[in-house]
mmCIF entry with sequence, helices, sheets and N, C-alpha, C, O atoms, coordinates in Angstrom:
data_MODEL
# 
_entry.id   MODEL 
# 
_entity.id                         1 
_entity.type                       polymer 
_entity.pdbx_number_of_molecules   1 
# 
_entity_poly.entity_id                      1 
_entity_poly.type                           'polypeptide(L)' 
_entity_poly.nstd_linkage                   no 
_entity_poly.nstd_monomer                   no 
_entity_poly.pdbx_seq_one_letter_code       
;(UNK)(UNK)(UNK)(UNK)(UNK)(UNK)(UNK)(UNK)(UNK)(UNK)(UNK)(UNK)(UNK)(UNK)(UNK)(UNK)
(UNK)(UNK)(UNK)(UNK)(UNK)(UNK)(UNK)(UNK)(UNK)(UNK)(UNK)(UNK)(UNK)(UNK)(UNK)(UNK)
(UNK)(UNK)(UNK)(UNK)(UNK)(UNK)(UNK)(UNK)(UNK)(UNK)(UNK)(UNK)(UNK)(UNK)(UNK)(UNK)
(UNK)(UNK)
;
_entity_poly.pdbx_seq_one_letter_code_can   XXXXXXXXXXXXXXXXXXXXXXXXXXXXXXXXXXXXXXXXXXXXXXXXXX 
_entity_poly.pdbx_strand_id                 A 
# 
loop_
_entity_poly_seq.entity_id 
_entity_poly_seq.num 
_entity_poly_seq.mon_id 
_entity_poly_seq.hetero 
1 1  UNK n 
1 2  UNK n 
1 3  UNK n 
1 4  UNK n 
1 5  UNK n 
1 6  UNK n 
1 7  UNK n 
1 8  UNK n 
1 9  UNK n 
1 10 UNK n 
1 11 UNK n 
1 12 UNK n 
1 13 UNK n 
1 14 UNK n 
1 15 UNK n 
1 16 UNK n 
1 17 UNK n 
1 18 UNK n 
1 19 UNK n 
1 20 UNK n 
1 21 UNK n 
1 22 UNK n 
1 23 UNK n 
1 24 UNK n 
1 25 UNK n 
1 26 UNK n 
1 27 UNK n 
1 28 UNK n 
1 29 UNK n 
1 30 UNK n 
1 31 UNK n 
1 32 UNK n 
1 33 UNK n 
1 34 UNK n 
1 35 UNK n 
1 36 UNK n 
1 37 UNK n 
1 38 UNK n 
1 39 UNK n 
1 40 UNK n 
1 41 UNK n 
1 42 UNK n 
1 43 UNK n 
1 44 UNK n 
1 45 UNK n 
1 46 UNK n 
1 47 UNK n 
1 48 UNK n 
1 49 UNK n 
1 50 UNK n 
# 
_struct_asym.id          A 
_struct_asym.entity_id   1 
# 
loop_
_struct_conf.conf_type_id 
_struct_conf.id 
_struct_conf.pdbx_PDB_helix_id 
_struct_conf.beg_label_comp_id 
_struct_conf.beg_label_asym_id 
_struct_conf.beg_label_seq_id 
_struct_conf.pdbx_beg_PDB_ins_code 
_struct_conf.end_label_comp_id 
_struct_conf.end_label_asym_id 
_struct_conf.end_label_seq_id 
_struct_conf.pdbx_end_PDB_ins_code 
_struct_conf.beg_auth_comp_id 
_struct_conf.beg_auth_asym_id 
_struct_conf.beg_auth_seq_id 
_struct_conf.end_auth_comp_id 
_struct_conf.end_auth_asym_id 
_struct_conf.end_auth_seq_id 
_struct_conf.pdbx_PDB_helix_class 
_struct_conf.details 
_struct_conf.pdbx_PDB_helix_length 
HELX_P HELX_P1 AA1 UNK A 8  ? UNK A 16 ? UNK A 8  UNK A 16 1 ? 9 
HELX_P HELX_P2 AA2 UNK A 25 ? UNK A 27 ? UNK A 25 UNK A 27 5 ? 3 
HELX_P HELX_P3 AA3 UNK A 30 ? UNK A 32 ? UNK A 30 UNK A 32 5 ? 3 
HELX_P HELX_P4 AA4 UNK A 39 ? UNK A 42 ? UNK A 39 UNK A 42 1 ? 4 
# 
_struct_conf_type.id          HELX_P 
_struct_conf_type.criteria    ? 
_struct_conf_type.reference   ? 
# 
loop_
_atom_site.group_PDB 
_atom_site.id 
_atom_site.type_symbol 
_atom_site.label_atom_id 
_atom_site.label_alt_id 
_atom_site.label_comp_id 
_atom_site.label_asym_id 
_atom_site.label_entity_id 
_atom_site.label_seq_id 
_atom_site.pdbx_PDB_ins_code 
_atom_site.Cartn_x 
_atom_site.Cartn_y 
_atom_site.Cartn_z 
_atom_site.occupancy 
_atom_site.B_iso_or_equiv 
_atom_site.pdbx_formal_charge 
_atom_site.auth_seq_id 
_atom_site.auth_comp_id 
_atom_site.auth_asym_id 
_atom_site.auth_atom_id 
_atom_site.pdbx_PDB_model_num 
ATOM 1   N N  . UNK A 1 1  ? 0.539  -11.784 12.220 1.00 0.00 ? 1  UNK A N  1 
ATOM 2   C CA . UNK A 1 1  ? 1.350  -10.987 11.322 1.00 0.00 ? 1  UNK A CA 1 
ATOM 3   C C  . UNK A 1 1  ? 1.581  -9.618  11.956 1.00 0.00 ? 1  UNK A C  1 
ATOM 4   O O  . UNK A 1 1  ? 0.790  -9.154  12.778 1.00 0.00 ? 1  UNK A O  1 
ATOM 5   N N  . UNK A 1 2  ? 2.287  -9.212  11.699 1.00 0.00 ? 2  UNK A N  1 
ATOM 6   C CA . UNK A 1 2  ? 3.030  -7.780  12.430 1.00 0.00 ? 2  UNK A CA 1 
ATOM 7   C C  . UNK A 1 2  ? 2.744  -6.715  11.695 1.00 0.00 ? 2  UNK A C  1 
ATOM 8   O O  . UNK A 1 2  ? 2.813  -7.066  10.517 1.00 0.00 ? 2  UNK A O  1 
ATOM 9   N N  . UNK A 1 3  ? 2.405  -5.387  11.794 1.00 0.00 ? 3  UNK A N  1 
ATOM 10  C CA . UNK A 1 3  ? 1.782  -4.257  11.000 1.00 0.00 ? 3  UNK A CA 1 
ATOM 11  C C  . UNK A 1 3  ? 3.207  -3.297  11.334 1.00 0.00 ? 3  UNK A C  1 
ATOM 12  O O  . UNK A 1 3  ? 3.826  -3.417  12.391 1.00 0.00 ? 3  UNK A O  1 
ATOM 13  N N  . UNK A 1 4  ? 3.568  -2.415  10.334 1.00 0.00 ? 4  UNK A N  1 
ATOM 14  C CA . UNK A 1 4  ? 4.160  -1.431  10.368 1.00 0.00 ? 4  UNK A CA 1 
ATOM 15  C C  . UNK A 1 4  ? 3.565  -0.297  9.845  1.00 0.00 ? 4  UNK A C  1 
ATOM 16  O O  . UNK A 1 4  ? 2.554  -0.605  9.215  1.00 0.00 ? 4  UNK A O  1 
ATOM 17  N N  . UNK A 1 5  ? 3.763  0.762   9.853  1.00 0.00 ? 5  UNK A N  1 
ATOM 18  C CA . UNK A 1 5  ? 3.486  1.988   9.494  1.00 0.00 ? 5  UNK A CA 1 
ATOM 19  C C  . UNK A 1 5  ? 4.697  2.239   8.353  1.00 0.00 ? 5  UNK A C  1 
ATOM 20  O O  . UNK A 1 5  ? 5.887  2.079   8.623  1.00 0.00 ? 5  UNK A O  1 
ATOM 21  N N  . UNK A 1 6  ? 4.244  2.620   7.149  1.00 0.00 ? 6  UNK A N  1 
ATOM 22  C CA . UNK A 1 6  ? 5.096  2.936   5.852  1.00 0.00 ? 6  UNK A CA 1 
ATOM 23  C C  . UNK A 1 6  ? 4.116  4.242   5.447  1.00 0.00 ? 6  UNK A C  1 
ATOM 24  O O  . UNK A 1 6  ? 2.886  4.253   5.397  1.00 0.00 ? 6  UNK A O  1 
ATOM 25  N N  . UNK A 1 7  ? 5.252  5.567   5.116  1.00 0.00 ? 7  UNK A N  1 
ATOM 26  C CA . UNK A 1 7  ? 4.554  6.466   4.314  1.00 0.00 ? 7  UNK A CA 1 
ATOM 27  C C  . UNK A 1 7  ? 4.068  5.977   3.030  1.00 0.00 ? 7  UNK A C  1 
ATOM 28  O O  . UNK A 1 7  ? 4.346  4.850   2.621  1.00 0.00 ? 7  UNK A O  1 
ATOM 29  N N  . UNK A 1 8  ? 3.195  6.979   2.256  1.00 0.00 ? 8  UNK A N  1 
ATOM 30  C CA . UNK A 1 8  ? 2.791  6.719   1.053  1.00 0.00 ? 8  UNK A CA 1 
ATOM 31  C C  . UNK A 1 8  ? 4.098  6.938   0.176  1.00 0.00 ? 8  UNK A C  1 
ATOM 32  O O  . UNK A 1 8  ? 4.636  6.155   -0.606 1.00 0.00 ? 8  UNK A O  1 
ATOM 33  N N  . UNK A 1 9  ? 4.354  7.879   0.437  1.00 0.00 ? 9  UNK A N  1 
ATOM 34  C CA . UNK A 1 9  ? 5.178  7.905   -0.653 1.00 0.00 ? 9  UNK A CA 1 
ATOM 35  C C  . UNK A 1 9  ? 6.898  7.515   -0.747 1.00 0.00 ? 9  UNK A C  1 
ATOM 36  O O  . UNK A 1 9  ? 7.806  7.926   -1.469 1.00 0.00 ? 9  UNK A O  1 
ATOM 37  N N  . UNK A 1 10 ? 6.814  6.394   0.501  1.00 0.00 ? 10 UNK A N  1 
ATOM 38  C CA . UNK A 1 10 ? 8.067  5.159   0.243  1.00 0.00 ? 10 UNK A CA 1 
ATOM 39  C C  . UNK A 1 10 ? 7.735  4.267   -0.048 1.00 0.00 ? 10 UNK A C  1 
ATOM 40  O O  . UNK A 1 10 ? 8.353  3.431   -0.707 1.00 0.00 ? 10 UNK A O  1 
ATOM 41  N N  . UNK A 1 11 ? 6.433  4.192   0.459  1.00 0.00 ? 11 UNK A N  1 
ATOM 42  C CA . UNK A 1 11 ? 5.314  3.027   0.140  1.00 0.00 ? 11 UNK A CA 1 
ATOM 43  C C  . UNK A 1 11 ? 5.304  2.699   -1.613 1.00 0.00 ? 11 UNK A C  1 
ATOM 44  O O  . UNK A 1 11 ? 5.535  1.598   -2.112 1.00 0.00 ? 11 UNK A O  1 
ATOM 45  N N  . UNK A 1 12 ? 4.984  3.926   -2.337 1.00 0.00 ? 12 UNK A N  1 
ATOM 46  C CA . UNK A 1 12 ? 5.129  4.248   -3.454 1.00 0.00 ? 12 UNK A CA 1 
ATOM 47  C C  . UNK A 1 12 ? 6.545  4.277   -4.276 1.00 0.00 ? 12 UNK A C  1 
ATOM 48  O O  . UNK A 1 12 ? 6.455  4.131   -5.495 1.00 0.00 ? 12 UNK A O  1 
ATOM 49  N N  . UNK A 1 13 ? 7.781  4.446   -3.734 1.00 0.00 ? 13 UNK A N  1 
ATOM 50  C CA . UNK A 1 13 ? 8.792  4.216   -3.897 1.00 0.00 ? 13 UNK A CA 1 
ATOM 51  C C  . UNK A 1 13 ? 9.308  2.723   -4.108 1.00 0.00 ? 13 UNK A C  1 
ATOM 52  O O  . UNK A 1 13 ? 10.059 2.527   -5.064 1.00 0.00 ? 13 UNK A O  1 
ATOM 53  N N  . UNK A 1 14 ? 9.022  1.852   -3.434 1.00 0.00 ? 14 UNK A N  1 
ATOM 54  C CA . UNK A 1 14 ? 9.374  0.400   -2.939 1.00 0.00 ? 14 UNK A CA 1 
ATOM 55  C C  . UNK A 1 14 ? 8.292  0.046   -4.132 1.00 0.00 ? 14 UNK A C  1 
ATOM 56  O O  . UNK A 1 14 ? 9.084  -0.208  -5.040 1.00 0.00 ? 14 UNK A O  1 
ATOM 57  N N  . UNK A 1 15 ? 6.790  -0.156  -4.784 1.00 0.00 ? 15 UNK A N  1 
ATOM 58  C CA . UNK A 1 15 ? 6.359  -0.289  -5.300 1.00 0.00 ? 15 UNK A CA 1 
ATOM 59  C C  . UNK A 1 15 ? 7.429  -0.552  -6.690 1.00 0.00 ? 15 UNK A C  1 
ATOM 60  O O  . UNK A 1 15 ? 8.211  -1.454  -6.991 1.00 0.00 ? 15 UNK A O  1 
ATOM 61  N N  . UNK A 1 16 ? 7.098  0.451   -7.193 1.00 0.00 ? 16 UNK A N  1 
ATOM 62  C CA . UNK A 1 16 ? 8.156  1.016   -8.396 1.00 0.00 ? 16 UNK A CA 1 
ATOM 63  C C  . UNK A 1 16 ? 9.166  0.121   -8.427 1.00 0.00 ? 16 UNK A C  1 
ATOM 64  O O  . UNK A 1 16 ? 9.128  -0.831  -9.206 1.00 0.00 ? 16 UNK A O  1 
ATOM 65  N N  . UNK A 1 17 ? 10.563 0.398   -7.273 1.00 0.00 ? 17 UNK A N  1 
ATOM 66  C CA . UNK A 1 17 ? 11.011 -1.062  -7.144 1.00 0.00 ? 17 UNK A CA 1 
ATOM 67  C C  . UNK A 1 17 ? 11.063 -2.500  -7.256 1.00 0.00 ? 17 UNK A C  1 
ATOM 68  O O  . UNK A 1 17 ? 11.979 -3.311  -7.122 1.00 0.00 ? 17 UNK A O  1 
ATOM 69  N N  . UNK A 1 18 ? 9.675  -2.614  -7.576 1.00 0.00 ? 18 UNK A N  1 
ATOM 70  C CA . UNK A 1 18 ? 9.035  -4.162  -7.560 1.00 0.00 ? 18 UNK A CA 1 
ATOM 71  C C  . UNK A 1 18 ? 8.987  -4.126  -5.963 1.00 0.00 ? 18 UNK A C  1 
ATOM 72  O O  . UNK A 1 18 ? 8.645  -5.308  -5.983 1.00 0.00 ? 18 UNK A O  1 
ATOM 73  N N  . UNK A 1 19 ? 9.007  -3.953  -5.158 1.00 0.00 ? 19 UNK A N  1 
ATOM 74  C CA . UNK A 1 19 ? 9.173  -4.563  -3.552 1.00 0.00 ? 19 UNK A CA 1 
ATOM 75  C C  . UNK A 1 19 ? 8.394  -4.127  -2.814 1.00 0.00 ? 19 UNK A C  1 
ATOM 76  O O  . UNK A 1 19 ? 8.711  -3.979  -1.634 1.00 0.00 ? 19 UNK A O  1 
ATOM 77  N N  . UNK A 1 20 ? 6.934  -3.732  -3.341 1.00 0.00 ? 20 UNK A N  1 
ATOM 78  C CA . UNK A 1 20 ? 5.768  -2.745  -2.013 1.00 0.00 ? 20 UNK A CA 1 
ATOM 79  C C  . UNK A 1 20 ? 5.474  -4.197  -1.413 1.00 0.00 ? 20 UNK A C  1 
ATOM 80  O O  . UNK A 1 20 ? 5.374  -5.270  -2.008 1.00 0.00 ? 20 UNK A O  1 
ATOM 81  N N  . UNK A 1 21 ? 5.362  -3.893  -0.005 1.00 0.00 ? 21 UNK A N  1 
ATOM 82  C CA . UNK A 1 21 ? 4.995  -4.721  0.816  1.00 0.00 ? 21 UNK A CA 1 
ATOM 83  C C  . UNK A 1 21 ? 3.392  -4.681  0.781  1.00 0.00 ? 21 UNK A C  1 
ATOM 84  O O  . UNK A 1 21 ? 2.842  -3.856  0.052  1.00 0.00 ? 21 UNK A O  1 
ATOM 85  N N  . UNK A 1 22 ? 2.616  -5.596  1.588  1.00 0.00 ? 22 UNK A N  1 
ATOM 86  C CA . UNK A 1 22 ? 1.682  -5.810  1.749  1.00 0.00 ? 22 UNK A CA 1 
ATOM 87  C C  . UNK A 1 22 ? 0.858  -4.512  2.327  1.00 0.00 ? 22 UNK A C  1 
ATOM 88  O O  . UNK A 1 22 ? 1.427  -3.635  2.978  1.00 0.00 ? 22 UNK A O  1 
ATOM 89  N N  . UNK A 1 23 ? -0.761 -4.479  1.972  1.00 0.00 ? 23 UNK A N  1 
ATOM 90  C CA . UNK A 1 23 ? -1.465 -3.007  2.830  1.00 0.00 ? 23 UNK A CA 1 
ATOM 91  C C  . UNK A 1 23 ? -2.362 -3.699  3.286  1.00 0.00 ? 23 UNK A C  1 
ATOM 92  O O  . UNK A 1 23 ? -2.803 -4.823  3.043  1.00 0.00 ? 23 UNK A O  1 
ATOM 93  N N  . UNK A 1 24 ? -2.629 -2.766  4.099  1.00 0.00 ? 24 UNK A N  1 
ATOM 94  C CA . UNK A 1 24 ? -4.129 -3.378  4.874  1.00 0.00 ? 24 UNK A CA 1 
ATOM 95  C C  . UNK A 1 24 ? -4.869 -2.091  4.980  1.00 0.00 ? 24 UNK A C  1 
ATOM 96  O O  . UNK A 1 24 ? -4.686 -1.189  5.798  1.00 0.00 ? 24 UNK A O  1 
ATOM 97  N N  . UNK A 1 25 ? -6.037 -2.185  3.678  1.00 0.00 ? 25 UNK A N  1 
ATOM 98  C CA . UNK A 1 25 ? -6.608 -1.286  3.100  1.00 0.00 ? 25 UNK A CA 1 
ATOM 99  C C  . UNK A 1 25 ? -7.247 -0.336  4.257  1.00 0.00 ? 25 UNK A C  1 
ATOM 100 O O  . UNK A 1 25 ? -7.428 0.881   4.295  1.00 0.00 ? 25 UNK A O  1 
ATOM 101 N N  . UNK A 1 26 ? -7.590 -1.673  5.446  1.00 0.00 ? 26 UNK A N  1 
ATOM 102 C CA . UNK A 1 26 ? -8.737 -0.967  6.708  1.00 0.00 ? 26 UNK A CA 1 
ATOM 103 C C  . UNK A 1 26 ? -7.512 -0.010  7.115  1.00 0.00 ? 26 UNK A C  1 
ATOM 104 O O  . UNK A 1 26 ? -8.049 1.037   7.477  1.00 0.00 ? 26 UNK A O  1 
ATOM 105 N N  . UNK A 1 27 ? -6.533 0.084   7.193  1.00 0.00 ? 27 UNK A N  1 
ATOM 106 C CA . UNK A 1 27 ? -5.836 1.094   8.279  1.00 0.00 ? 27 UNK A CA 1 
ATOM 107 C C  . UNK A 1 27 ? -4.777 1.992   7.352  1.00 0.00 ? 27 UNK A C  1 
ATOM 108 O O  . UNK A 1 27 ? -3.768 2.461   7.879  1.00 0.00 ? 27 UNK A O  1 
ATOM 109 N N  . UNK A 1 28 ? -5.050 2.187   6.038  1.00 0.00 ? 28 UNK A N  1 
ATOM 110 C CA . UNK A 1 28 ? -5.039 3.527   5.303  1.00 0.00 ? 28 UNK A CA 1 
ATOM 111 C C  . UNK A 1 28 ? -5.351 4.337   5.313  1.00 0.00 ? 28 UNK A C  1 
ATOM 112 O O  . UNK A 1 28 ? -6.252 4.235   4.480  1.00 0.00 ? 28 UNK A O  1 
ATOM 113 N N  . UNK A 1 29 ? -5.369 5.352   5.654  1.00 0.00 ? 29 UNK A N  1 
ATOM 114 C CA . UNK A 1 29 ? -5.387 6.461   5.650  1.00 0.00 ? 29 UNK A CA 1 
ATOM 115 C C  . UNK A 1 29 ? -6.077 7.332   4.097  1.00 0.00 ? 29 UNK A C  1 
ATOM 116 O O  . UNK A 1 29 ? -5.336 6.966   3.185  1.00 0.00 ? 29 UNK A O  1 
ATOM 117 N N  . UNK A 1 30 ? -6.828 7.994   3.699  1.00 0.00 ? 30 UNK A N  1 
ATOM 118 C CA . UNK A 1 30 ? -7.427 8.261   2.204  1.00 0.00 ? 30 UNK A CA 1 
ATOM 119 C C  . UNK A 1 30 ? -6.730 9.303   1.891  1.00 0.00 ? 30 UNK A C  1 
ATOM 120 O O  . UNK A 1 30 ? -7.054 9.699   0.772  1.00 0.00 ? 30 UNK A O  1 
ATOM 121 N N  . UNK A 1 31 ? -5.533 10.227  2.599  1.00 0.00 ? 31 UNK A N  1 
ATOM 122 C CA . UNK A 1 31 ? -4.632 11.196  1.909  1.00 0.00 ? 31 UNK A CA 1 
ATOM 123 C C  . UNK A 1 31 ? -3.593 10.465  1.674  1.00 0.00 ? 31 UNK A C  1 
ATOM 124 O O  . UNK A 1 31 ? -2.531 11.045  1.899  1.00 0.00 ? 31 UNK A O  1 
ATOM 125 N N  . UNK A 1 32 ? -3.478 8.885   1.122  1.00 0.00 ? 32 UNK A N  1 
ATOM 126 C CA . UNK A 1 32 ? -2.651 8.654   0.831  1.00 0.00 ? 32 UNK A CA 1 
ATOM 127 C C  . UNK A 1 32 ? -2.866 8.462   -0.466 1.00 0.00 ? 32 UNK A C  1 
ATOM 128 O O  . UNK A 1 32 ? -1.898 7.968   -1.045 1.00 0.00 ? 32 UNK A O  1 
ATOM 129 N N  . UNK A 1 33 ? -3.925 8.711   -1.214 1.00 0.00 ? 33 UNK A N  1 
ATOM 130 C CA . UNK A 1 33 ? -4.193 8.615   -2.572 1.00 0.00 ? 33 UNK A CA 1 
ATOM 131 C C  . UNK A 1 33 ? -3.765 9.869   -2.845 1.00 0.00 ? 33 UNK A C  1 
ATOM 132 O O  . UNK A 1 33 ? -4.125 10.370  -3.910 1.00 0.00 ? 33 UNK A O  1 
ATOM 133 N N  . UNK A 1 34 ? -3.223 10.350  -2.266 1.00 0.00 ? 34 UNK A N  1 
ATOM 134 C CA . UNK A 1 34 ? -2.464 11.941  -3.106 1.00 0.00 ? 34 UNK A CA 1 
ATOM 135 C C  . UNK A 1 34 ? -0.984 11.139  -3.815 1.00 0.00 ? 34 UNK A C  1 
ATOM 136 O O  . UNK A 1 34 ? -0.626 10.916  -4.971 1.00 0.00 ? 34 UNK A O  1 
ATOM 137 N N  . UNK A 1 35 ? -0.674 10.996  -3.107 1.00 0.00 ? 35 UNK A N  1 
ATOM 138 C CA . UNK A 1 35 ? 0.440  9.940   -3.420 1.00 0.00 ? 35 UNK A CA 1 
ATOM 139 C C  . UNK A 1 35 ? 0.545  8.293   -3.986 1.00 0.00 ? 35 UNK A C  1 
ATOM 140 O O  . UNK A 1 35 ? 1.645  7.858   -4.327 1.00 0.00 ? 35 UNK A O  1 
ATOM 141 N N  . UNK A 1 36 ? -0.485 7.570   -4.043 1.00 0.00 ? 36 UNK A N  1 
ATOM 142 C CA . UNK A 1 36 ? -0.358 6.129   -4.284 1.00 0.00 ? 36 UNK A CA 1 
ATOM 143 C C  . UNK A 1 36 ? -1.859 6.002   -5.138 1.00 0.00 ? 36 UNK A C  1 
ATOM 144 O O  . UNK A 1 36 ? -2.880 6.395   -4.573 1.00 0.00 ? 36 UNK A O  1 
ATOM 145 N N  . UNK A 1 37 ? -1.931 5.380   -6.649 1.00 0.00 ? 37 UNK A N  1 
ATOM 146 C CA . UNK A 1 37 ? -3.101 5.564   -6.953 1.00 0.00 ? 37 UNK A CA 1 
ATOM 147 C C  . UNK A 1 37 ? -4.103 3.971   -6.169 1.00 0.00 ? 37 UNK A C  1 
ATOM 148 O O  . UNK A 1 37 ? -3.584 2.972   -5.671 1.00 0.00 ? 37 UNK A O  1 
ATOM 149 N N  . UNK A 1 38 ? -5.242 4.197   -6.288 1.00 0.00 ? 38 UNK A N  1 
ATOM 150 C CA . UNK A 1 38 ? -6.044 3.685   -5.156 1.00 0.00 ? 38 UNK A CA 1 
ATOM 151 C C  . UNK A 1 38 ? -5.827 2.084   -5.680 1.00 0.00 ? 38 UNK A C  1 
ATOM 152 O O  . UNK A 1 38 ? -5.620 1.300   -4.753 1.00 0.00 ? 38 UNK A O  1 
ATOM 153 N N  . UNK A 1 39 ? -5.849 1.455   -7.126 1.00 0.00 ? 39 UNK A N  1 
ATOM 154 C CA . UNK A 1 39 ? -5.707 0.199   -7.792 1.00 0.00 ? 39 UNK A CA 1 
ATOM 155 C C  . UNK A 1 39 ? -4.421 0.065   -7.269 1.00 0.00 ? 39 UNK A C  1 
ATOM 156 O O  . UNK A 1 39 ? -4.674 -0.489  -6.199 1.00 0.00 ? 39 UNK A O  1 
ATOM 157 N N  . UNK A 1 40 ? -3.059 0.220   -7.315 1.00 0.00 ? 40 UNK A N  1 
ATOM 158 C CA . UNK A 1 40 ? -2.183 -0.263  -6.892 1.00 0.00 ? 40 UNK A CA 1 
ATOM 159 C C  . UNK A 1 40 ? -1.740 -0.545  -5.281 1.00 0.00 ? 40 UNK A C  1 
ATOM 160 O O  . UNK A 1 40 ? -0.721 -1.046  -4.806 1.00 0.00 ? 40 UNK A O  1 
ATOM 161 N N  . UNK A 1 41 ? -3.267 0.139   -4.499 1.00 0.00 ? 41 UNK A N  1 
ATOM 162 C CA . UNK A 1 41 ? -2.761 -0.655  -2.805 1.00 0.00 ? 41 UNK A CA 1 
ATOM 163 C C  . UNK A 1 41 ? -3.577 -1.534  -2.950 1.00 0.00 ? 41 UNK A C  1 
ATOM 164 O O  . UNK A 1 41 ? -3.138 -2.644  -2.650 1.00 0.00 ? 41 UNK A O  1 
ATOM 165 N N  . UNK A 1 42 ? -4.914 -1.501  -3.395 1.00 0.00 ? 42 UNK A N  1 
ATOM 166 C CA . UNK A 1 42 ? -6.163 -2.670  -3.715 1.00 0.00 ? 42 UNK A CA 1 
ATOM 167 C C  . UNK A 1 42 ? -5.216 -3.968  -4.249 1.00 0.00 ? 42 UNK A C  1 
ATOM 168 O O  . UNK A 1 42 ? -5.339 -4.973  -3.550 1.00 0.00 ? 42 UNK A O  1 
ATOM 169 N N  . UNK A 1 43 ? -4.355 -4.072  -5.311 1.00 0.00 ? 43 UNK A N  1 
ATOM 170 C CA . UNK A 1 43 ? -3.713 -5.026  -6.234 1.00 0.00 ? 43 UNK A CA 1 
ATOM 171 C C  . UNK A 1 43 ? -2.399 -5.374  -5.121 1.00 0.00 ? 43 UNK A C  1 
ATOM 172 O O  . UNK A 1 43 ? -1.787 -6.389  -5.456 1.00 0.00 ? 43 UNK A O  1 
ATOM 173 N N  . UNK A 1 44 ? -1.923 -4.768  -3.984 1.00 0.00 ? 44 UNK A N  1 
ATOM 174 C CA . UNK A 1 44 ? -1.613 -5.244  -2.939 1.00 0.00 ? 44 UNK A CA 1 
ATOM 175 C C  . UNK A 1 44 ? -1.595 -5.054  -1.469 1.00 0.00 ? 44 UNK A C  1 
ATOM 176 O O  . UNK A 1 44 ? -0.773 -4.869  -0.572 1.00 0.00 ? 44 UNK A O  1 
ATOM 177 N N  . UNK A 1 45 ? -3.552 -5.248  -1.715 1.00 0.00 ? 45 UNK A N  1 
ATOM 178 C CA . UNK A 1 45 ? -3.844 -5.498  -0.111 1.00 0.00 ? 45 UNK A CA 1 
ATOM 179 C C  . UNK A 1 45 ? -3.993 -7.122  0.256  1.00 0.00 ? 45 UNK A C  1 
ATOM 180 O O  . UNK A 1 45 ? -4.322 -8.197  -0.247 1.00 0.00 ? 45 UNK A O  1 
ATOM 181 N N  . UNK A 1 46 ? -3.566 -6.589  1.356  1.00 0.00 ? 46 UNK A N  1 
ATOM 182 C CA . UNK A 1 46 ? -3.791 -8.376  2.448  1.00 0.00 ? 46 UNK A CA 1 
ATOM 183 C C  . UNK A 1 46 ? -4.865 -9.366  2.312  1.00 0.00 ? 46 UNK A C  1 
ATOM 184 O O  . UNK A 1 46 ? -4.600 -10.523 2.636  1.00 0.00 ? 46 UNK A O  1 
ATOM 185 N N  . UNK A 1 47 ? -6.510 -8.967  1.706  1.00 0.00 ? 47 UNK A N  1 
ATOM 186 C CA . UNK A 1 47 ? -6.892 -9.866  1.395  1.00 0.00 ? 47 UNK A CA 1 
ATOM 187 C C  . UNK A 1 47 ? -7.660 -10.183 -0.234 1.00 0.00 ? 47 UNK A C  1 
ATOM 188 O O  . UNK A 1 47 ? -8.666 -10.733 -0.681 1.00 0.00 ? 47 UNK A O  1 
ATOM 189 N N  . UNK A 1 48 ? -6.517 -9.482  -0.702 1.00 0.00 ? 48 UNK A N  1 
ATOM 190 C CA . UNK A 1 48 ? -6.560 -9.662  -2.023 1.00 0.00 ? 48 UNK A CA 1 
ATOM 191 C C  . UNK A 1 48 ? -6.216 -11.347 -2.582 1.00 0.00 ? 48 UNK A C  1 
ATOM 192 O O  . UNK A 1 48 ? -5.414 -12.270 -2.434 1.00 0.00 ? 48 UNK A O  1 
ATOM 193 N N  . UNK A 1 49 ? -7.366 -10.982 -3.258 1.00 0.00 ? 49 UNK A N  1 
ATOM 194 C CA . UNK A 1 49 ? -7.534 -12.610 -4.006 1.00 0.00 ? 49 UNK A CA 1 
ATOM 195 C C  . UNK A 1 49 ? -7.688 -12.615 -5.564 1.00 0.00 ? 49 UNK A C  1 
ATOM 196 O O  . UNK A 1 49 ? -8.687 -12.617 -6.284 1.00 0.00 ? 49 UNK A O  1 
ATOM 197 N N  . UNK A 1 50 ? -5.763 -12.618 -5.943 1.00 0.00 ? 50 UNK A N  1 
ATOM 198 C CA . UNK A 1 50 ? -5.893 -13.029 -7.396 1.00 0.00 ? 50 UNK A CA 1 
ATOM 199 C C  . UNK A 1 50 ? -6.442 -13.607 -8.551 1.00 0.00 ? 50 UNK A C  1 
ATOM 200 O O  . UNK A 1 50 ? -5.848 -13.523 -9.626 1.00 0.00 ? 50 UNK A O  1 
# 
């Protein structure tokens, strides 16, 4: 699978949208909880299991 780099707060944009792509919690960055609350990258990280 291929990794991109998305700010938080398009990241957060696209969300809202319905359309946040996938995270991969290990290579977040923690000033991105200024911008994205921490349950909504958890509810779509990569090895999240519904």
């Amino acid at each position: 699978m291929d990794r991109w780099c998305l700010c938080a707060s398009r990241w957060e944009e696209a969300r809202r949208a319905g359309v946040a792509p996938p995270v991969a919690l290990e290579a977040t960055h923690a000033a991105s909880l200024r911008y994205v609350q921490r349950e909504h990258l958890e509810t779509h990280a990569l090895d999240h299991s519904p």
